[in-house]
C-alpha positions as CSV (number, residue, x, y, z in Angstrom):
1,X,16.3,29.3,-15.9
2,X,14.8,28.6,-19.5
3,X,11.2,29.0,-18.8
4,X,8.2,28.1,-16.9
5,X,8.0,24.2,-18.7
6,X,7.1,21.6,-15.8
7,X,9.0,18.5,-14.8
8,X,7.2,16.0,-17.0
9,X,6.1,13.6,-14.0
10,X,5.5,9.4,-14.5
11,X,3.0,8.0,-12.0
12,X,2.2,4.9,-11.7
13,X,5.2,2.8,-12.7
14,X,6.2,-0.5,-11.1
15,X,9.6,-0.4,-9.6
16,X,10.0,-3.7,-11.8
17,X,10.6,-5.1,-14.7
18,X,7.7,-7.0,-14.7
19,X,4.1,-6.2,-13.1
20,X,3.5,-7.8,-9.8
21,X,-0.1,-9.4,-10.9
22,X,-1.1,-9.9,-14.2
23,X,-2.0,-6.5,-16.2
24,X,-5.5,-6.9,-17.5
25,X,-8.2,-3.9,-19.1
26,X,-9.7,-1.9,-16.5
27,X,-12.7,-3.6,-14.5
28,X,-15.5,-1.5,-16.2
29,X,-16.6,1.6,-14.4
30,X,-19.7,1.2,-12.1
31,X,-22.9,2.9,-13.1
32,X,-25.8,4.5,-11.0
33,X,-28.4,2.2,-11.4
34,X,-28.6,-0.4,-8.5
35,X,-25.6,1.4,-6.2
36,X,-26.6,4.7,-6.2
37,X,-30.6,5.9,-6.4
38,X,-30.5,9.8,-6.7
39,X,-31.9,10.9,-10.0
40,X,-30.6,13.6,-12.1
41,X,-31.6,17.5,-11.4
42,X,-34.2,17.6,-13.2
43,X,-36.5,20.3,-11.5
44,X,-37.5,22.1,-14.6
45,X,-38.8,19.0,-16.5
46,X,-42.3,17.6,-16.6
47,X,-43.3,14.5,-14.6
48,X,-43.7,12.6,-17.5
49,X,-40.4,13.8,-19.3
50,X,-38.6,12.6,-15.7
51,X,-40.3,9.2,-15.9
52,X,-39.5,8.9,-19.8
53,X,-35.8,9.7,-19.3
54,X,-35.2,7.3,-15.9
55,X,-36.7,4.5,-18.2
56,X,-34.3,5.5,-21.1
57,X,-31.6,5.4,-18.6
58,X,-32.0,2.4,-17.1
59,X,-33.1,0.7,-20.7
60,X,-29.6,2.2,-21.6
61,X,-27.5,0.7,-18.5
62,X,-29.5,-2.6,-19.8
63,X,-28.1,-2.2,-23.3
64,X,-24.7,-1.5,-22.0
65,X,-24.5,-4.6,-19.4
66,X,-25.4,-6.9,-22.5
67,X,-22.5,-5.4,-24.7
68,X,-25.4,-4.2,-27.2
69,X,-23.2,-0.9,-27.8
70,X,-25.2,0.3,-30.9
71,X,-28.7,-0.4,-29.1
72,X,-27.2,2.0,-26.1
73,X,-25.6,4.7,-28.3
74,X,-29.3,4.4,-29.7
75,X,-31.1,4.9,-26.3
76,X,-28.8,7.5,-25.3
77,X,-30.0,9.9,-28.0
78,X,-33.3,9.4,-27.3
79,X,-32.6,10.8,-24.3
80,X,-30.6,13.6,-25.6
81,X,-33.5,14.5,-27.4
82,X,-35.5,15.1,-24.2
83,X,-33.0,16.6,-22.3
84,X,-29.5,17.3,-23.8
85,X,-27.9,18.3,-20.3
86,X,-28.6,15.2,-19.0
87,X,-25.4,13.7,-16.7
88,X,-26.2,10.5,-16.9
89,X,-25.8,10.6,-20.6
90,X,-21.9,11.2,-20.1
91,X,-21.9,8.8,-17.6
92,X,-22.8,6.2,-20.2
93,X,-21.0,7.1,-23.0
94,X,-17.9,7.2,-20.6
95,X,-18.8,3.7,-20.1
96,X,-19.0,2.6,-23.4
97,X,-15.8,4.1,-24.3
98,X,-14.1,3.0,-21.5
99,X,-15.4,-0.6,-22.7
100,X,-14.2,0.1,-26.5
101,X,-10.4,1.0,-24.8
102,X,-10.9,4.7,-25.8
103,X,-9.7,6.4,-22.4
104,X,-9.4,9.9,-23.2
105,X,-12.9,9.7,-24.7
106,X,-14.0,8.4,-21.8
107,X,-12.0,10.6,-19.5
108,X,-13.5,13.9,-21.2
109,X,-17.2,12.2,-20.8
110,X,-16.7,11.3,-16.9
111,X,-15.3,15.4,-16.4
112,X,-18.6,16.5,-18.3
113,X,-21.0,14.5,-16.1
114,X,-18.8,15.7,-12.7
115,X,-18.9,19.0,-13.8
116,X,-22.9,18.7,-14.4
117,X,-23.3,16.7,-11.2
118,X,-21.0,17.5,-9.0
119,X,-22.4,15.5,-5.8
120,X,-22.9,12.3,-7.8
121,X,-20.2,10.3,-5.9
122,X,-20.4,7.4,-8.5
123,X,-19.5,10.2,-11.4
124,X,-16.0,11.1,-9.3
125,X,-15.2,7.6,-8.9
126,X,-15.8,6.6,-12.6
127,X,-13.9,9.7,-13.5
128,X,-11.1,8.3,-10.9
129,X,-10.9,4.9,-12.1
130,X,-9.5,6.2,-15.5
131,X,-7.5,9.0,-14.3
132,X,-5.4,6.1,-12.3
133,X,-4.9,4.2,-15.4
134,X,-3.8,7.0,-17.6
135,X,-1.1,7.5,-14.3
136,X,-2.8,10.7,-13.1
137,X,-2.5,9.2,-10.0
138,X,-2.8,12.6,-7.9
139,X,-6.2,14.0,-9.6
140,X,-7.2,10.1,-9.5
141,X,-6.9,10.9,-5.6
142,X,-8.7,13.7,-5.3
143,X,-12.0,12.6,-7.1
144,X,-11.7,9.1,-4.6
145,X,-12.0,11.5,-1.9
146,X,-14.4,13.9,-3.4
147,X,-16.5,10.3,-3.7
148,X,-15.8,9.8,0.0
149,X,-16.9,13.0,1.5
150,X,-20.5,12.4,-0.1
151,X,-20.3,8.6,0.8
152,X,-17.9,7.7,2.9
153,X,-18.7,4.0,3.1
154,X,-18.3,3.1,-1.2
155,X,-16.3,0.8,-1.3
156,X,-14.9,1.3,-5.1
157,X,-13.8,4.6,-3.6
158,X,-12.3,3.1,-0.6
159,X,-10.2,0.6,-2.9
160,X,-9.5,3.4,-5.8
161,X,-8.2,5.8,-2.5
162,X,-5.6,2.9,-1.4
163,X,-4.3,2.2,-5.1
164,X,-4.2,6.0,-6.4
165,X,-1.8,6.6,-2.5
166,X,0.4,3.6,-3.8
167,X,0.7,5.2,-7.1
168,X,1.9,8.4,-5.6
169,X,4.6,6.0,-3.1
170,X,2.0,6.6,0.0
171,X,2.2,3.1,1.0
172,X,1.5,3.2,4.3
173,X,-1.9,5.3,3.7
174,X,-2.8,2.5,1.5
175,X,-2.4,0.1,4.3
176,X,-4.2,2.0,6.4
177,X,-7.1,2.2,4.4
178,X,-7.2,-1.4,3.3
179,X,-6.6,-3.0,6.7
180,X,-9.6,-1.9,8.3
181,X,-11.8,-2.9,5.3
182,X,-10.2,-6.5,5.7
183,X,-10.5,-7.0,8.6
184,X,-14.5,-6.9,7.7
185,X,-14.2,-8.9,4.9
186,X,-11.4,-11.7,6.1
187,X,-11.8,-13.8,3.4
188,X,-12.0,-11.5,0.7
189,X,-9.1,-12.3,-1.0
190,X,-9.0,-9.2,-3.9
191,X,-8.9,-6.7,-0.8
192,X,-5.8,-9.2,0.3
193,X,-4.0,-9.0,-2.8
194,X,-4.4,-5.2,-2.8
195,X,-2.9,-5.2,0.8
196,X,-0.3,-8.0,-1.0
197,X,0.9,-4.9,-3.8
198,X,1.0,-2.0,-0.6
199,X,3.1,-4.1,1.4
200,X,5.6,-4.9,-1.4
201,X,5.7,-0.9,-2.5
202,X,6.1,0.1,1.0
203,X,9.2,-2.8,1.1
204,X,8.2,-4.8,3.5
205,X,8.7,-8.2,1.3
206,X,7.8,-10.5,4.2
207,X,4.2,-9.1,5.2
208,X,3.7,-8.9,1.3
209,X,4.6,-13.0,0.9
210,X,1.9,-13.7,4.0
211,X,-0.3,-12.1,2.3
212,X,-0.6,-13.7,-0.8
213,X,-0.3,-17.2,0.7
214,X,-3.3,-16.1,2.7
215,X,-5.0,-16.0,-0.6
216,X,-3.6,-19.4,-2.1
217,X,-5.1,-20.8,1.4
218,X,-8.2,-19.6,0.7
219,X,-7.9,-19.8,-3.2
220,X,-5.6,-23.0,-4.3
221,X,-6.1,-21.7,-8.3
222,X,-5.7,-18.2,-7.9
223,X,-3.2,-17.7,-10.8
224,X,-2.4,-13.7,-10.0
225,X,-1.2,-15.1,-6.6
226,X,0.6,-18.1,-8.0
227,X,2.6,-15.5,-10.7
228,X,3.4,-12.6,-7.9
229,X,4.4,-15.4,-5.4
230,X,6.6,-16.6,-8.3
231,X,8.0,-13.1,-9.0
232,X,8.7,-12.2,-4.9
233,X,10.8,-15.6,-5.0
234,X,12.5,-14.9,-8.0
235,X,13.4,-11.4,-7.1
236,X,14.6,-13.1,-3.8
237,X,17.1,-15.6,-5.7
238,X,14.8,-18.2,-5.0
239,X,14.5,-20.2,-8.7
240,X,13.4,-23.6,-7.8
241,X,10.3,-22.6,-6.1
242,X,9.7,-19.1,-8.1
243,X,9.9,-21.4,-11.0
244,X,7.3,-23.9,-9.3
245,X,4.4,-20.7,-8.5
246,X,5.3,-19.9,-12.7
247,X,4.0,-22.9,-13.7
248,X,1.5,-23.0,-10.9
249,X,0.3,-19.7,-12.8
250,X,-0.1,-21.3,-15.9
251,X,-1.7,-24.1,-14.6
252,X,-4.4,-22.0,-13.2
253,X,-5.1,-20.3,-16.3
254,X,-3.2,-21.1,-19.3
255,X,-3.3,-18.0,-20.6
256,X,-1.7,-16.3,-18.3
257,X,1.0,-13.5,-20.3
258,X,2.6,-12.2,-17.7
259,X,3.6,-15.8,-16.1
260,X,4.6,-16.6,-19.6
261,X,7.4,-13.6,-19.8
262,X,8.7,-14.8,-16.2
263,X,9.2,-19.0,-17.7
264,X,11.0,-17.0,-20.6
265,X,13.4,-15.1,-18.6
266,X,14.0,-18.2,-16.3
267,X,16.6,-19.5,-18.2
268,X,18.4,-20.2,-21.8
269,X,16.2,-22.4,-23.6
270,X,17.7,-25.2,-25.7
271,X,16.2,-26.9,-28.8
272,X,15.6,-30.2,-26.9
273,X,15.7,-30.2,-23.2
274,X,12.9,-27.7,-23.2
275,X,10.8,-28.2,-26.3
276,X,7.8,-28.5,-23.8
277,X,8.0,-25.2,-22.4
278,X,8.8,-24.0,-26.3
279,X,6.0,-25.6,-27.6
280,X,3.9,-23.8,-25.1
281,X,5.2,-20.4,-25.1
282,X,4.9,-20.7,-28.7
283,X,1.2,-22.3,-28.8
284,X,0.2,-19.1,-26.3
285,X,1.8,-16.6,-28.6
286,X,-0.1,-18.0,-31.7
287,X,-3.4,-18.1,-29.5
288,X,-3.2,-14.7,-29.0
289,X,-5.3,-12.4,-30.5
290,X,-3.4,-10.2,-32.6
291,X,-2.9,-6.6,-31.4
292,X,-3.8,-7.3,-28.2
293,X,-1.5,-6.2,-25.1
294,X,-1.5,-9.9,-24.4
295,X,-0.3,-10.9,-27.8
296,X,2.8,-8.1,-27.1
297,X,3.8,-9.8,-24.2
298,X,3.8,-13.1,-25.5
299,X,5.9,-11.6,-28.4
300,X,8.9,-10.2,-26.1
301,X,8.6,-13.7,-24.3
302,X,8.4,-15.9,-27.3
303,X,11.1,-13.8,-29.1
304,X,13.3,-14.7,-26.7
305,X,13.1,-18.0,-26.8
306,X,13.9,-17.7,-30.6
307,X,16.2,-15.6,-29.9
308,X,17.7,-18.0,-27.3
309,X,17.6,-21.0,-29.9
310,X,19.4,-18.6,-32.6
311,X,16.3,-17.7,-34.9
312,X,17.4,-14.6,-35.7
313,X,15.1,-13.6,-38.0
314,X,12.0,-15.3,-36.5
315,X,12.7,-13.3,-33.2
316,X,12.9,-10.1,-34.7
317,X,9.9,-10.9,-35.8
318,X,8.2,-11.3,-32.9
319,X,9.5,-8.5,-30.9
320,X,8.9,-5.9,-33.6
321,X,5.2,-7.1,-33.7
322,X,5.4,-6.9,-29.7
323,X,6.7,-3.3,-30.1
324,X,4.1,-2.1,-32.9
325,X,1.9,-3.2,-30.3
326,X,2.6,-1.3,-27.5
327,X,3.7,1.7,-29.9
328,X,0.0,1.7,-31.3
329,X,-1.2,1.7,-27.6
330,X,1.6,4.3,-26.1
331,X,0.7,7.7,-25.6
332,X,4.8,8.7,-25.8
333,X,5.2,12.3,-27.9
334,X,9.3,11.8,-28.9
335,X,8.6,16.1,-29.7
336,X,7.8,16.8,-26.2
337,X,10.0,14.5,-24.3
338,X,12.6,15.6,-26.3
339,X,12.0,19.4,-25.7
340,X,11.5,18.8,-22.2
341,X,15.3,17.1,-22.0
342,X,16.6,20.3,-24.1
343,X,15.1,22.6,-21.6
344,X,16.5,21.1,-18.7
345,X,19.8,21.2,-20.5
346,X,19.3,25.1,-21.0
347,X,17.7,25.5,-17.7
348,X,20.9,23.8,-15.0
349,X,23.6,26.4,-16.0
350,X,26.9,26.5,-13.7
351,X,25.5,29.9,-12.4
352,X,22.2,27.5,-10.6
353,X,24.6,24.8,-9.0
354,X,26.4,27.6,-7.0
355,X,23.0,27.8,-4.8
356,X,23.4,24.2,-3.6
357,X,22.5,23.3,-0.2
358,X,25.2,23.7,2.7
359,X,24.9,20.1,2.9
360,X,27.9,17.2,3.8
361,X,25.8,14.4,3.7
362,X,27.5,11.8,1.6
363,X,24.7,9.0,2.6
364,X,23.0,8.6,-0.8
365,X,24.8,7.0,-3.8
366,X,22.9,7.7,-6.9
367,X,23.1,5.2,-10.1
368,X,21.7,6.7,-13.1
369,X,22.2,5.8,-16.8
370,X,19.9,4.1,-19.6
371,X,17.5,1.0,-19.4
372,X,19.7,-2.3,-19.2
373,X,23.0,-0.7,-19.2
374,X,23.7,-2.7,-16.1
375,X,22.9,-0.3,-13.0
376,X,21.0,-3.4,-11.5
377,X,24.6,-5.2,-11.9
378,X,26.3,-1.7,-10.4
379,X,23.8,-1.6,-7.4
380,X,24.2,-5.6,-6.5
381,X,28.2,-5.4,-6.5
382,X,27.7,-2.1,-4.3
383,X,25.0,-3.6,-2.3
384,X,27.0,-6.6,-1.6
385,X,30.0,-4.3,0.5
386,X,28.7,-4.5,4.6
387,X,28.1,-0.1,4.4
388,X,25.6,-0.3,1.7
389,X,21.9,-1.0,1.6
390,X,20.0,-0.9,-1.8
391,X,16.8,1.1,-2.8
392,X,16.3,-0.1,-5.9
393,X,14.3,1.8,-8.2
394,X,12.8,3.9,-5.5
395,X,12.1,7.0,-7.0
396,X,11.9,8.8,-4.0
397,X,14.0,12.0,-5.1
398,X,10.8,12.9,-7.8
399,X,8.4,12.2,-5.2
400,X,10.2,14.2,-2.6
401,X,10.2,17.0,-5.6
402,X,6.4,16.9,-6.3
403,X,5.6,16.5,-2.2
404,X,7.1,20.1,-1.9
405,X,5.7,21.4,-4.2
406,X,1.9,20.2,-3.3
407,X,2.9,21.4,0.4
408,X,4.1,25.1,-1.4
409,X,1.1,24.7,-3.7
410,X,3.3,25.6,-6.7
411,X,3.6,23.4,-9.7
412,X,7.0,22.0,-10.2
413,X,9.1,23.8,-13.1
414,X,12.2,24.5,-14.3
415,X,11.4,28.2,-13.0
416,X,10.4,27.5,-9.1
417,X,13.8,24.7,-9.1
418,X,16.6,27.8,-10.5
419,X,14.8,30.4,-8.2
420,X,15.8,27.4,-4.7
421,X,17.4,28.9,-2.2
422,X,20.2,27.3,-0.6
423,X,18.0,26.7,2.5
424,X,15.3,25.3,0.4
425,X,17.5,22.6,-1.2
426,X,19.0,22.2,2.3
427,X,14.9,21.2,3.6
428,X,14.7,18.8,0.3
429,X,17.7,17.0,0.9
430,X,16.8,16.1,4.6
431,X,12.9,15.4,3.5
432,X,14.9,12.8,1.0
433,X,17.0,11.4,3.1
434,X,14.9,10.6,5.6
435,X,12.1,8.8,3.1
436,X,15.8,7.3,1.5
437,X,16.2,5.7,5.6
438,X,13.4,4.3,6.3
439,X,13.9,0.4,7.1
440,X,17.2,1.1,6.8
441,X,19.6,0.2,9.6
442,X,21.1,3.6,10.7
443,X,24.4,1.6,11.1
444,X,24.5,1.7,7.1
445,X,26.8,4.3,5.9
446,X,25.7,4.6,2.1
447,X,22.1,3.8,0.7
448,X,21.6,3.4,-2.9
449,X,19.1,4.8,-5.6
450,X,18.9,3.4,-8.9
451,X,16.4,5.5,-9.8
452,X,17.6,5.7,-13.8
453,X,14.6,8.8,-14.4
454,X,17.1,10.4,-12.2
455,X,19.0,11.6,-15.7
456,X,16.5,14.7,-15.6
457,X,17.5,15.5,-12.4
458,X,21.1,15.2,-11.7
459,X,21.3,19.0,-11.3
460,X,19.0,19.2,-8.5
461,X,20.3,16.4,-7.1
462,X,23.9,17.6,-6.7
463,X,22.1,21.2,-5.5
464,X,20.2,19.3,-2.6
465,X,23.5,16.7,-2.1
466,X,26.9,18.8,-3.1
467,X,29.1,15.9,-2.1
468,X,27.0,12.6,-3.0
469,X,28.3,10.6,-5.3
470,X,26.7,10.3,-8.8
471,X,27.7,7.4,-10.6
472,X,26.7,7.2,-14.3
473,X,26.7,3.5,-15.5
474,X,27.6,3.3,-19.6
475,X,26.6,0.7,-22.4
476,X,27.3,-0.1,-26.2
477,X,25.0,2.2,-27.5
478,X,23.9,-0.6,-29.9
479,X,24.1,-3.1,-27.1
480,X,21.6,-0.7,-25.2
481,X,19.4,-0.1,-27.7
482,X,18.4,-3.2,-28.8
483,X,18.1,-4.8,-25.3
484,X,15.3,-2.1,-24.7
485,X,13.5,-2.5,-27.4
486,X,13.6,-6.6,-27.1
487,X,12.7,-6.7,-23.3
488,X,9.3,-6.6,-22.1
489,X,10.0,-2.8,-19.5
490,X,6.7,-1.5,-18.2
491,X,5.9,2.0,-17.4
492,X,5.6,5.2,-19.7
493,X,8.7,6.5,-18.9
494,X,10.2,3.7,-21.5
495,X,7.8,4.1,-24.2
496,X,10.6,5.6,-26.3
497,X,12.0,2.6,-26.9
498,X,8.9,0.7,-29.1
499,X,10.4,2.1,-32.3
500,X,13.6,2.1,-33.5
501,X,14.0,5.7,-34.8
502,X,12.6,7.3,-31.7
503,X,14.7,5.0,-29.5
504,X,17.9,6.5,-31.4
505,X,16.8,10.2,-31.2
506,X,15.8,9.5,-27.1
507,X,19.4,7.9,-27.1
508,X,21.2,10.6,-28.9
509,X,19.5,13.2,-26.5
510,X,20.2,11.2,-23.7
511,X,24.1,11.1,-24.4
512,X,23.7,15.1,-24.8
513,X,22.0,15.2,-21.3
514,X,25.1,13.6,-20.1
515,X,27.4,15.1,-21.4
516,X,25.6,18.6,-20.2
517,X,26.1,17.0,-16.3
518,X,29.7,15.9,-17.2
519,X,30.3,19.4,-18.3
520,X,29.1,21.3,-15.6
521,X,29.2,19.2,-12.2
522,X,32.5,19.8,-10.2
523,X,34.9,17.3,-11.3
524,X,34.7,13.9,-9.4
525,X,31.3,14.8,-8.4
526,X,30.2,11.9,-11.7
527,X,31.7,8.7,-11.6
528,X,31.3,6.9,-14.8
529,X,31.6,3.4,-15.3
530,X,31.7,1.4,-18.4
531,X,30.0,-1.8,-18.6
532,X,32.3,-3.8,-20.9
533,X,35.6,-2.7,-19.0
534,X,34.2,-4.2,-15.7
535,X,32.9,-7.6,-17.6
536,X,36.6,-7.4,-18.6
537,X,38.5,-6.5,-15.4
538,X,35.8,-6.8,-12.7
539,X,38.1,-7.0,-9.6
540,X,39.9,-3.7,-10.7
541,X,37.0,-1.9,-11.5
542,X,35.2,-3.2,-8.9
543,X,38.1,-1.8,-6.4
544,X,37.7,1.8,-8.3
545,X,34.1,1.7,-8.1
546,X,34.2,1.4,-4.6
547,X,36.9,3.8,-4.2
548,X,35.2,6.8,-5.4
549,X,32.0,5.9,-3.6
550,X,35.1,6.6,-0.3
551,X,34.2,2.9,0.3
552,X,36.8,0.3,1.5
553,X,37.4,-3.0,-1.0
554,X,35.4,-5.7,0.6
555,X,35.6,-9.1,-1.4
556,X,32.3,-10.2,-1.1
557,X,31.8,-7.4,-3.8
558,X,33.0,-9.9,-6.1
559,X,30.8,-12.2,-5.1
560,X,28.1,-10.1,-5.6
561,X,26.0,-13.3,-7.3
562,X,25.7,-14.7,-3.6
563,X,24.3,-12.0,-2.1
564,X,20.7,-12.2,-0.6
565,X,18.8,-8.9,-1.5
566,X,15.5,-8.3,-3.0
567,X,16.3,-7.5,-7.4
568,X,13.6,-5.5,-8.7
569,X,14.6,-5.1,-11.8
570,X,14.1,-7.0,-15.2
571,X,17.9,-8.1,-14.4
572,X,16.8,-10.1,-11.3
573,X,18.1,-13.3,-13.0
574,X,21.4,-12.2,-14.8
575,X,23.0,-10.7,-10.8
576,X,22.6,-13.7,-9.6
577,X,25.4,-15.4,-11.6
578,X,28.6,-14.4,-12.4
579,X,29.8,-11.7,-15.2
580,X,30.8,-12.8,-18.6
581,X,30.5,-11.6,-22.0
582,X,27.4,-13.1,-23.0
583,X,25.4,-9.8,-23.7
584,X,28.2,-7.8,-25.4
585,X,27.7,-7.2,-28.9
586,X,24.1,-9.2,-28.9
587,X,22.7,-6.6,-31.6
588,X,25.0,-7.8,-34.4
589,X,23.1,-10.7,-35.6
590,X,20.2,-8.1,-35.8
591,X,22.4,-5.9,-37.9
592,X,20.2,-5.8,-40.5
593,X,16.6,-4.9,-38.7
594,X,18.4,-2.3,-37.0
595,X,19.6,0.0,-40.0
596,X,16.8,3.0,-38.7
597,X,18.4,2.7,-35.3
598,X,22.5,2.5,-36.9
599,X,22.1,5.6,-39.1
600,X,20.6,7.3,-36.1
601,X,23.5,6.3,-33.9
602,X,26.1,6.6,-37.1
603,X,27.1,3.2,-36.6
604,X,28.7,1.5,-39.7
């Protein structure tokens, strides 16, 4: 089935657009001194070598708390000099790379002073911390627990356990870890904003919102709170008071990026009526230090505003230094993800899809297609007929994928899917469905998933659902393009689009992806829809739309914009008015920045 290459995997991601608290570095790792007392094996050492190194160490963890990097690097050797195997040494120098933004460095020191120490729980949970933010969420996991099982009371590891199991979609293990550690610290308000994110993962909006005014009671200025209130609002349809917790946000601290990007997306700024809010996204954008992750974000926001106020040139400015940015900082290899879509392409043959699952289950409606193609638009129309719920973004078909294979303790590969069984597809499909149905009314007769990563796996999911409906939502390719690389999407799953030429190779491979399902899947399996004909004729292809997804025309899809559900999605503000025209064709005034992308696309 073309090989033994793994599913590349994305942990990690938000659902969103936007992050649901404000994305700062990593809190520094924790060091042994003053949590932890046991001293490094060091049997075969002299008294007096012993004594000299714990001095050096804890001169070193000194040097390191004051930010004298040079002074500790300088200590460090000294004791390398007495005693090279030393743990504590990695420890340290995982710290100060950690502090200097060098993760993998720091990452390779925390493994050497685990492997060298294996007991010391502080190493594991050092090593954990970083694993989590590189989006090794599972290994990030099993060094919290390795932590645990030498001291089960740490509460770092207690707090990295609950947010590596909302990484990996365990949300209701994270809420059972946090709970009881709340309930012992009631007015600790960081362990309530923690059980603030694993309510909102798990879905359960409300219990997420009591949450965080729980904190705002106890913390009036807590800007995270203020800018995730703002975002639960806004993703509820509620503008006037979302827009009231964004400027509360910015109140609180002034700085605040991510509360900037909402106030930009809140509306279409004009040259007069809003020249405060201008003058302040643009004052915050200049503040910012250059190449920071802060400075990007207030790029993509301020860019927007210029690009709302037709400052062509000035905006493309902006977002292109916003996209060097988070290129310089992205860990995407365009080789790899590109061989990786090519495999899959030669792995799903005609000859695999005959072992799909005896299945009729026609519950799931899955909406795949590109970044701001207008799936979130697809999903609200479809969400708005009585015999549909909305997922969202769940990615619960992946996770379904990678829980089998943990259980089967085999790694998930192109291989172990074309060798399935009918039977085993059969067992994936139910485990899916039934993760798909939770909270869901089982009066609903369609549920959809607008997972878009779902492109890589369109094969299996026809295998484990013969008789689903796939619908594959279509864009300008220039229009596409250029909205991705001008909007703010979090997650390494979109790094592609920071630079133009890799955007149009992903692209380019993307289309051939498609057009691999189109060729293969039996016909009417993949409904394709393209955006510009239903801005054009929305009450016809609305009635098709809902026609192939065996659905009966209901006109409150029309009136999709009125409907109360929860938009997770960086479209949350454009579903909540009606269609037009606005969007198509918004590249063309950035004709002439986009010539890398064009000739890639062989547009003229």
């Amino acid at each position: 089935m073309g090989g033994t290459m793994p599913y590349r995997r994305h942990e990690g991601m938000s659902p969103m657009g936007l992050p649901i608290a404000s994305r700062r570095a990593p809190k520094a790792c924790f060091a042994s001194r003053g949590i932890f007392m046991r001293r490094p094996n060091m049997a075969r050492l002299s008294n007096n070598k012993k004594r000299k190194i714990r001095l050096l160490t804890e001169q070193a963890y000194k040097q390191l708390q004051a930010g004298a990097l040079d002074m500790c690097e300088h200590v460090c050797r000294q004791v390398e000099a007495l005693h090279p195997d030393e743990p504590e040494l990695d420890n340290i120098r995982g710290l100060m790379a950690s502090r200097l933004g060098r993760a993998q460095d720091a990452i390779r020191f925390f493994r050497r002073a685990v492997d060298k120490a294996p007991r010391r729980a502080e190493f594991h949970v050092n090593l954990a911390g970083l694993l989590l933010s590189a989006g090794q969420a599972d290994e990030a996991l099993s060094h919290y627990c390795m932590a645990l099982r030498r001291h089960p009371g740490i509460l770092p590891a207690q707090l990295g356990k609950a947010s590596a199991l909302v990484a990996l979609g365990r949300h209701q293990e994270a809420i059972a870890e946090l709970e009881p550690l709340q309930r012992r610290r009631p007015r600790d308000t960081d362990l309530m904003m923690r059980l603030f994110r694993a309510c909102y993962h798990a879905g359960d909006t409300d219990k997420a919102e009591q949450w965080l005014r729980r904190v705002l009671e106890l913390e009036p200025e807590h800007s995270d709170a203020h800018y995730s209130l703002a975002l639960l609002l806004l993703e509820r349809g509620d503008v006037r008071e979302g827009e009231g917790e964004v400027r509360a946000a910015l109140r609180a601290r002034p700085d605040h990026a991510d509360a900037a990007v909402l106030l930009a997306e809140l509306k279409r700024f004009e040259a007069e009526p809003d020249a405060h809010d201008i003058a302040l996204l643009a004052n915050m954008y200049q503040q910012a230090e250059e190449g920071s992750p802060e400075r990007a974000r207030l790029g993509f926001a301020y860019g927007k505003v210029l690009d709302d106020l037709g400052r062509v040139d000035e905006a493309f400015a902006c977002i292109h230094e916003a996209n060097e940015i988070a290129h310089k900082h992205s860990e995407y290899n365009a080789d790899a993800e590109l061989a990786h879509l090519e495999a899959i392409i030669a792995a799903y043959t005609p000859e695999v899809l005959q072992h799909a699952a005896p299945n009729e289950e026609q519950t799931p409606i899955f909406i795949v297609g590109m970044p701001r193609c207008g799936s979130t638009l697809v999903e609200q129309i479809l969400a708005s007929h009585p015999d549909v719920a909305p997922r969202g973004e769940c990615s619960l078909f992946e996770e379904t994928l990678w829980r089998i294979g943990r259980a089967q303790g085999a790694p998930l590969t192109l291989d172990n899917l074309g060798a399935y069984t009918p039977e085993r597809w059969q067992a994936l499909g139910e485990q899916y469905l039934h993760a798909l149905r939770t909270g869901v009314s089982p009066a609903v007769k369609r549920i959809t998933d607008k997972t878009l990563s779902n492109i890589r796996f369109v094969g299996a999911i026809h295998c484990a659902f013969p008789h689903a409906r796939i619908i594959h939502v279509r864009r300008d390719p220039m229009d596409t393009c250029w909205s991705i690389y001008r909007h703010h999407l979090l997650g390494p799953l979109f790094d592609y689009g920071r630079n133009l030429g890799e955007l149009g190779y992903y692209y380019r491979m993307y289309q051939r992806l498609m057009a691999h399902w189109r060729s293969i899947l039996p016909q009417g399996t993949m409904y394709e829809l393209d955006y510009e004909q239903l801005v054009a004729e929305p009450e016809r292809q609305i009635r098709d739309l809902l026609a192939a997804c065996e659905l009966p025309f209901d006109e409150r899809c029309l009136r999709y914009y009125e409907t109360d559900t929860d938009v997770r999605t960086a479209s949350f503000m454009q579903v909540r008015r009606p269609m037009n025209d606005g969007s198509i064709g918004a590249w063309r005034p950035y004709a002439k920045h986009l010539a890398p992308l064009m000739k890639i696309l062989g547009v003229h």
